[in-house]
VOGUTI-60515 format. One record per residue: residue number from 1; residue in one letter; x, y, z of N, C-alpha, C in turn. Coordinates in pm, 1 decimal, padded with zeros to 6 digits. Last residue first. Example, Ala and Ser with C-alpha at 12.3 -4.5 7.8 and 13.67 -1.06 7.14 Angstrom:
- 2  s  01285.0  -00225.0  00708.0  01367.0  -00106.0  00714.0  01290.0  00003.0  00787.0;
- 1  a  01319.0  -00569.0  00780.0  01230.0  -00450.0  00780.0  01320.0  -00330.0  00780.0;
//
This chain:
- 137  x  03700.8  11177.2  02875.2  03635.7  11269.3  02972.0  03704.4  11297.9  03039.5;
- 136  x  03896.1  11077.2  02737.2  03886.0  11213.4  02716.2  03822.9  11283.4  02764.7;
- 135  x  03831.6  10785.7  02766.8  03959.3  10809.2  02820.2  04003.1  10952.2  02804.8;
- 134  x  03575.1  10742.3  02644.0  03631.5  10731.5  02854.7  03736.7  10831.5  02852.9;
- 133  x  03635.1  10791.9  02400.8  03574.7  10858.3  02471.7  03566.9  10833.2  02605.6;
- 132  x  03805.9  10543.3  02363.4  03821.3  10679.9  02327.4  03788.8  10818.5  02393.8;
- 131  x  03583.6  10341.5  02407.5  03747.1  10379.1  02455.4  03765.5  10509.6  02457.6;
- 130  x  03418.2  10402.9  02154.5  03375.9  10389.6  02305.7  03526.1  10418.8  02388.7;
- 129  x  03649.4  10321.6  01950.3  03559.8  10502.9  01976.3  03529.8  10535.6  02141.9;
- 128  x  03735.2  10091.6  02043.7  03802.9  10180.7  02006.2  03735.3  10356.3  02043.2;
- 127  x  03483.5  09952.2  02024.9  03611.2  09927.8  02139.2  03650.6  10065.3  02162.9;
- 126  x  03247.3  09955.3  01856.5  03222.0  09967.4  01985.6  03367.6  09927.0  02088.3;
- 125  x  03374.6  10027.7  01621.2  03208.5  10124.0  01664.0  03217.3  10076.0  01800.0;
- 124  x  03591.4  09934.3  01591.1  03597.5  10077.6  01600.7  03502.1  10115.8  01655.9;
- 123  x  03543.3  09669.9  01554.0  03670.5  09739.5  01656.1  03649.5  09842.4  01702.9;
- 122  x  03334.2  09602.4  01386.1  03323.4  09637.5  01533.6  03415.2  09684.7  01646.5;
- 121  x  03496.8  09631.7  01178.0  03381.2  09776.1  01191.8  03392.7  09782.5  01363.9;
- 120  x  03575.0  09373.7  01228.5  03681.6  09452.2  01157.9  03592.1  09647.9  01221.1;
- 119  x  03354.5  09198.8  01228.0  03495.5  09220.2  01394.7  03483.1  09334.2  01316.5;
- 118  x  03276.7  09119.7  01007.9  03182.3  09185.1  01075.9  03271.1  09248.1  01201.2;
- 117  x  03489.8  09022.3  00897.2  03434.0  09081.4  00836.4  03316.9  09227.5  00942.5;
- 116  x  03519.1  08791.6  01030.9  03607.5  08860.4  01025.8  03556.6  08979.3  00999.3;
- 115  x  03260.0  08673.2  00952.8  03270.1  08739.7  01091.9  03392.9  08789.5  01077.1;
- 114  x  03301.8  08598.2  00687.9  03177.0  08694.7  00706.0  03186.3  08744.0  00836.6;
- 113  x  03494.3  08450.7  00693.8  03510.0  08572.1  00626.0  03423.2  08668.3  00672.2;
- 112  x  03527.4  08206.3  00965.4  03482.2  08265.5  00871.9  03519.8  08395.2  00779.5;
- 111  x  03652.0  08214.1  01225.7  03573.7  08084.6  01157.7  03535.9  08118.3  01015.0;
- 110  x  03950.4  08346.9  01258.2  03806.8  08372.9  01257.7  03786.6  08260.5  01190.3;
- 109  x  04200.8  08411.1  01325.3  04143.2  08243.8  01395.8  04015.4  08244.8  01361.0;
- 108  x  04318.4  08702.2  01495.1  04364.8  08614.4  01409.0  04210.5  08481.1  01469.5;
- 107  x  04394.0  09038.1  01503.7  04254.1  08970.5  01546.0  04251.1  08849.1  01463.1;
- 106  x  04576.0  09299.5  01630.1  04513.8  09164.9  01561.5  04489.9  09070.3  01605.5;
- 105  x  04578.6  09627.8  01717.0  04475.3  09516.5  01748.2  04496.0  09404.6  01594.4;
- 104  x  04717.1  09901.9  01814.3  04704.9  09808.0  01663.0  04642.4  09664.3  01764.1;
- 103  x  04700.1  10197.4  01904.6  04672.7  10083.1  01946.2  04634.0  09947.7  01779.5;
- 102  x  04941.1  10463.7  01970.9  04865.8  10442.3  01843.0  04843.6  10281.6  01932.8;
- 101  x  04840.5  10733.0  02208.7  04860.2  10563.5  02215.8  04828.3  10567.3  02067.0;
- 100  x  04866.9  11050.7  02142.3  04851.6  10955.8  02305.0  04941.6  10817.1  02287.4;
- 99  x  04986.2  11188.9  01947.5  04864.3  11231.5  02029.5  04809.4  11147.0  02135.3;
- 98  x  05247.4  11094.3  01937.1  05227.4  11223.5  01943.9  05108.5  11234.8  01983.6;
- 97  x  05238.9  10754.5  02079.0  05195.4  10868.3  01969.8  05201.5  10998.5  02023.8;
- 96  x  05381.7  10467.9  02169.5  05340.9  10591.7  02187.3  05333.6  10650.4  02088.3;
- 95  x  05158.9  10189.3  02135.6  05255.6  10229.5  02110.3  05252.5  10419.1  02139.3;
- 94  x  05029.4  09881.0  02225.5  05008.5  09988.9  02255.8  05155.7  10079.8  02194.0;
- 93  x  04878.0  09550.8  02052.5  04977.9  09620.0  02110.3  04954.6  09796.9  02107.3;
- 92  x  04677.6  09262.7  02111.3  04681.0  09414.7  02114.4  04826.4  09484.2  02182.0;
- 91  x  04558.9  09017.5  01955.4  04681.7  09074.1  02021.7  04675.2  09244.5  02028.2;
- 90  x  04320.0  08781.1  01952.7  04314.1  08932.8  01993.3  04451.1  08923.4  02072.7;
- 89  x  04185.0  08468.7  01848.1  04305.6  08512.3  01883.4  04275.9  08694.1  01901.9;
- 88  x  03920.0  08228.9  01847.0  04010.1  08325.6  01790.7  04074.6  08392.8  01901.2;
- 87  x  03809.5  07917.4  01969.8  03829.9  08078.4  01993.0  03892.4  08158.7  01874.4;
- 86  x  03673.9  07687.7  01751.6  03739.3  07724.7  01851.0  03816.0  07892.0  01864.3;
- 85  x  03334.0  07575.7  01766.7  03434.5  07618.9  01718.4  03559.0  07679.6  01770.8;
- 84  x  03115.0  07375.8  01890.8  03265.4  07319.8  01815.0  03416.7  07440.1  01769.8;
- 83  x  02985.7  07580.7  01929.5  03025.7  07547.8  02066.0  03172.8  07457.5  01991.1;
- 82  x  02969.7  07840.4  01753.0  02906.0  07697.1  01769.1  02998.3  07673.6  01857.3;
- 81  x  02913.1  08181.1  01820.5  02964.9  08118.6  01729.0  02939.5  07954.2  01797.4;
- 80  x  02720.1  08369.0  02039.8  02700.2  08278.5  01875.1  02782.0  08215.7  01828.0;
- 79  x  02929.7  08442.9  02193.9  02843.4  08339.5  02226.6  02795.8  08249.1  02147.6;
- 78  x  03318.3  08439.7  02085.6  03139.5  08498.7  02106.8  03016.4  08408.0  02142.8;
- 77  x  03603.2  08432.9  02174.9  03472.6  08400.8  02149.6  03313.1  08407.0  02184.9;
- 76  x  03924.8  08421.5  02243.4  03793.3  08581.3  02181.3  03681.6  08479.9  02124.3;
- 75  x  04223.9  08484.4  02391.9  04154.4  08444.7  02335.3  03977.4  08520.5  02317.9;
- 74  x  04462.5  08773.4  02401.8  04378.3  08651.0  02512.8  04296.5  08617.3  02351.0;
- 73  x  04734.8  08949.5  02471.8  04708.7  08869.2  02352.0  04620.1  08786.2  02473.6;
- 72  x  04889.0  09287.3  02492.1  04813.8  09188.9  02554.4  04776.5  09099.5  02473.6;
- 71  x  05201.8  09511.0  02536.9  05131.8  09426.8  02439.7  05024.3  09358.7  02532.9;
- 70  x  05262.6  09703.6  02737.8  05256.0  09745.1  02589.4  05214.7  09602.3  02504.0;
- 69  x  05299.0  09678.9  03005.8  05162.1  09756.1  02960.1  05203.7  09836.2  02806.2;
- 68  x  05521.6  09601.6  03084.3  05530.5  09722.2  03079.3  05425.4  09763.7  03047.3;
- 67  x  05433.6  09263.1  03112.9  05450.0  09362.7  03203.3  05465.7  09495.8  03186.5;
- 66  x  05242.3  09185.5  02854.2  05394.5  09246.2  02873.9  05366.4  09335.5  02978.3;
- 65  x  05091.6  08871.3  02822.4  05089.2  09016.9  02911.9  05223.9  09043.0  02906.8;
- 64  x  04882.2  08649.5  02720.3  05055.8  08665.0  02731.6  04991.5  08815.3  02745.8;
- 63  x  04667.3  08511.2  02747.4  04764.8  08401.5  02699.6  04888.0  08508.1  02685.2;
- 62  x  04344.2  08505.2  02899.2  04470.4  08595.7  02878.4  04548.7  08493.2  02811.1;
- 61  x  04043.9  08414.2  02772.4  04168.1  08350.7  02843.3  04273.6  08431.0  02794.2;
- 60  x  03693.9  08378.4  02748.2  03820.4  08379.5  02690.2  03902.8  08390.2  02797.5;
- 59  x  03419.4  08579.7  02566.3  03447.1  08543.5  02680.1  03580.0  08470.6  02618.8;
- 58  x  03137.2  08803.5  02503.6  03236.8  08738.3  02464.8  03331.6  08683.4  02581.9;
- 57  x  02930.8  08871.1  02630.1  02906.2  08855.3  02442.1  03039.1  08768.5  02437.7;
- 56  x  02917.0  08958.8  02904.7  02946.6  08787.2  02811.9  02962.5  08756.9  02745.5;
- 55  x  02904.0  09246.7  02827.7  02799.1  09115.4  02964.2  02846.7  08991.4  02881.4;
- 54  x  03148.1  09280.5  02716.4  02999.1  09326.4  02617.3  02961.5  09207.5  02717.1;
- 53  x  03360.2  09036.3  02810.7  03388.9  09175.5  02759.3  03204.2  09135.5  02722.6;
- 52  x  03596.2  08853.7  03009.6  03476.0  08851.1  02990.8  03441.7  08999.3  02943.5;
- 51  x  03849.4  08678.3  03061.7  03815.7  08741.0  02936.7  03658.8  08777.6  02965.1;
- 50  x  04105.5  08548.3  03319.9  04001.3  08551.2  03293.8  03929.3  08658.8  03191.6;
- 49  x  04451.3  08457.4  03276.1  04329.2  08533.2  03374.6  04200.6  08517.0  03284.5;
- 48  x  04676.7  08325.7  03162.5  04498.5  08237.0  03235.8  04405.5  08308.7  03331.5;
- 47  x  04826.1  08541.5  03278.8  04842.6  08435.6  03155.6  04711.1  08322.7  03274.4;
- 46  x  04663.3  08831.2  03355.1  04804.3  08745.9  03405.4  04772.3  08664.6  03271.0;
- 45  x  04452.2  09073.1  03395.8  04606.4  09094.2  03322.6  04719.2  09020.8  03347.0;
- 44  x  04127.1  08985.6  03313.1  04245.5  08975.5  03401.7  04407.4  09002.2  03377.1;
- 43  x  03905.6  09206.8  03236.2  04035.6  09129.6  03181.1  04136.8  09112.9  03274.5;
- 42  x  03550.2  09219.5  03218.1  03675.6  09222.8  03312.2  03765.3  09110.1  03179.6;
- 41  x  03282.8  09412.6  03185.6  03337.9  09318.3  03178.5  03424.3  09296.4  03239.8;
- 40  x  03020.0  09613.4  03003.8  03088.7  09561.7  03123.2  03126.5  09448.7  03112.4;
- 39  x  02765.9  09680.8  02833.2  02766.3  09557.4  02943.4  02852.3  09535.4  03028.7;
- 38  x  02978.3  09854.4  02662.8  02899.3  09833.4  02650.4  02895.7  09632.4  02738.3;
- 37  x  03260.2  09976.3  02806.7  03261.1  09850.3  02744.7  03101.7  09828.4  02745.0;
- 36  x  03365.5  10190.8  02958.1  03375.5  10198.9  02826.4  03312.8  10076.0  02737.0;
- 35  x  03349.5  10112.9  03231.7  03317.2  10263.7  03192.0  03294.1  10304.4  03000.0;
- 34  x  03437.7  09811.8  03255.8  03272.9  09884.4  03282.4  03244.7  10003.9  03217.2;
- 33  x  03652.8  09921.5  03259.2  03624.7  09862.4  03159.0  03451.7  09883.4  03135.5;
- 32  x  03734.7  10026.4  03540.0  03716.2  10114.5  03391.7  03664.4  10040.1  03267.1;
- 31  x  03694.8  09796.2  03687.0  03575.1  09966.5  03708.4  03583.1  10022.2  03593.3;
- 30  x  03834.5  09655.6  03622.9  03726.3  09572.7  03544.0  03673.5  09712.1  03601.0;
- 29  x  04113.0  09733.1  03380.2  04065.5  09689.7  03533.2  03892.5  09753.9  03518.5;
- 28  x  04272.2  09669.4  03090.2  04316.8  09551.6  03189.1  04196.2  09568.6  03371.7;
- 27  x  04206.7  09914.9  02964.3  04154.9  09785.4  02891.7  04184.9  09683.6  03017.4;
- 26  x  04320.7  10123.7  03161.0  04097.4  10087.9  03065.8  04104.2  09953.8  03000.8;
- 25  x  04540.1  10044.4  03148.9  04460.1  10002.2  03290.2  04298.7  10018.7  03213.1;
- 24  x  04577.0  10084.1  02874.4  04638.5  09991.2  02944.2  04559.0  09937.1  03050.2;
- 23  x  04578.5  10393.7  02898.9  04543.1  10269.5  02797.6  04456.4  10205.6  02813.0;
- 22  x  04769.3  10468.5  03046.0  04621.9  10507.9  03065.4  04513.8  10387.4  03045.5;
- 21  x  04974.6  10407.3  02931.4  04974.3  10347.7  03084.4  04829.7  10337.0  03088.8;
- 20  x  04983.7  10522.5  02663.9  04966.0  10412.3  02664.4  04912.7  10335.0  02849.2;
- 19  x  04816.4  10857.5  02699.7  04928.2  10757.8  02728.9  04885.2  10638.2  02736.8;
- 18  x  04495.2  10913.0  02521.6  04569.8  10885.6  02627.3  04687.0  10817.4  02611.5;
- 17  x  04337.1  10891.1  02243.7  04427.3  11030.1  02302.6  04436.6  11056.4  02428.8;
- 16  x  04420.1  10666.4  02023.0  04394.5  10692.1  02144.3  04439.4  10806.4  02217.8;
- 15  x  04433.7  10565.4  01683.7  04484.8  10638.5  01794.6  04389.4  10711.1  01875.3;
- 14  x  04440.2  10245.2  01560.0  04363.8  10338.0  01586.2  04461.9  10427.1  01702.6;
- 13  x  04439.5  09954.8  01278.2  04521.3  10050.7  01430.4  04431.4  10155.9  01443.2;
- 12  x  04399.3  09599.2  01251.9  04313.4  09775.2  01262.9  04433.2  09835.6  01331.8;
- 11  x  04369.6  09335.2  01092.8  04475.9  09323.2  01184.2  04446.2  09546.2  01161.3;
- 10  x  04210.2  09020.1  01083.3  04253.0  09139.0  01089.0  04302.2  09214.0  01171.5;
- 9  x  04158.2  08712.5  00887.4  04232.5  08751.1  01031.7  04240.6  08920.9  00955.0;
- 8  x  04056.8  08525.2  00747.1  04032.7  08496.4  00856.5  04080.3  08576.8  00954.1;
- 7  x  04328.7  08638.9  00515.0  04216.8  08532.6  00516.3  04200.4  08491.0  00667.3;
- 6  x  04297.6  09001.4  00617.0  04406.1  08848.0  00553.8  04293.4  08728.1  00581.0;
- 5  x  04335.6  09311.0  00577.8  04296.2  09227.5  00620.2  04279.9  09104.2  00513.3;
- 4  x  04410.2  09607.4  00746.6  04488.2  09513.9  00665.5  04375.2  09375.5  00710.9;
- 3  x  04421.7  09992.0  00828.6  04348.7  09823.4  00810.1  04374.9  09756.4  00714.9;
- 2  x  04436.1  10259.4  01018.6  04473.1  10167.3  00906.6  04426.2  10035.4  00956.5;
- 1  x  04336.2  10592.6  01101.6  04315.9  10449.6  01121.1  04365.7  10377.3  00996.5;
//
C-alpha cells in the first residue's frame, strides 16, 4: 500500500486479489456491495447515478464512469459533516496487477485536515480490506 497526502486531499493505493472486471462490479452492483460494505449500499454506474455506501453514512452522485470498468469518480458526503458543507470528491482508478487489481483511490475536497485524516485509515479498515475479503471468498 502507498499513501500521499496533500492539503485536504488523499490520494491510497491498495492491491486487490481480483481482476479489475471483478473489481469493478463489487464496487458498481448493489448485491455485491451489500456483501462487502458494512450497512450496504448502492453505486449507480452512470453520470448522476445515485451514491449510497455504510446504510447512508454516506451519500452522493456518480460524475464520470469509464465504460471499460477502469476509472469511477462520484461525490462523498457524510452525514456528520454540516449541511453547508460541500461534498468531496472519490476517483477511483483500477489497474492490472500481477496479483489482481492495484486500486488507487483519490479522495479530494475535505473540509478539513482532521477528516482527511480520519478517510485516509478508513480506506483500508473498512473499503479496501472488507473488499478484499468478498472478493477471495
Amino acid at each position: 500500500m502507498s499513501v500521499k497526502q496533500g492539503a485536504f486531499s488523499i490520494t491510497t493505493t491498495y492491491i486487490l486479489y481480483a481482476p479489475p472486471a471483478k473489481v469493478f462490479e463489487a464496487l458498481t452492483q448493489e448485491g455485491k456491495i451489500g456483501q462487502w460494505c458494512d450497512g450496504g449500499g448502492k453505486l449507480e454506474p452512470r453520470v448522476d447515478g445515485e451514491v449510497t455506501l455504510f446504510g447512508g453514512w454516506v451519500t452522493g452522485k456518480v460524475v464520470m464512469v469509464d465504460t471499460r470498468g477502469k476509472k469511477i469518480a462520484h461525490t462523498w458526503k457524510p452525514t456528520e459533516w454540516d449541511a453547508k458543507t460541500p461534498p468531496s470528491l472519490v476517483e477511483y482508478t483500477l489497474a492490472p496487477h500481477q496479483a489482481g487489481t492495484e486500486i488507487t483511490v483519490e479522495h479530494s475536497g475535505f473540509p478539513s485536515k482532521t477528516e482527511a485524516d480520519k478517510h485516509l485509515s478508513g480506506w483500508t479498515d473498512f473499503v479496501f480490506e472488507p473488499l478484499n475479503d468478498f472478493l477471495i471468498s
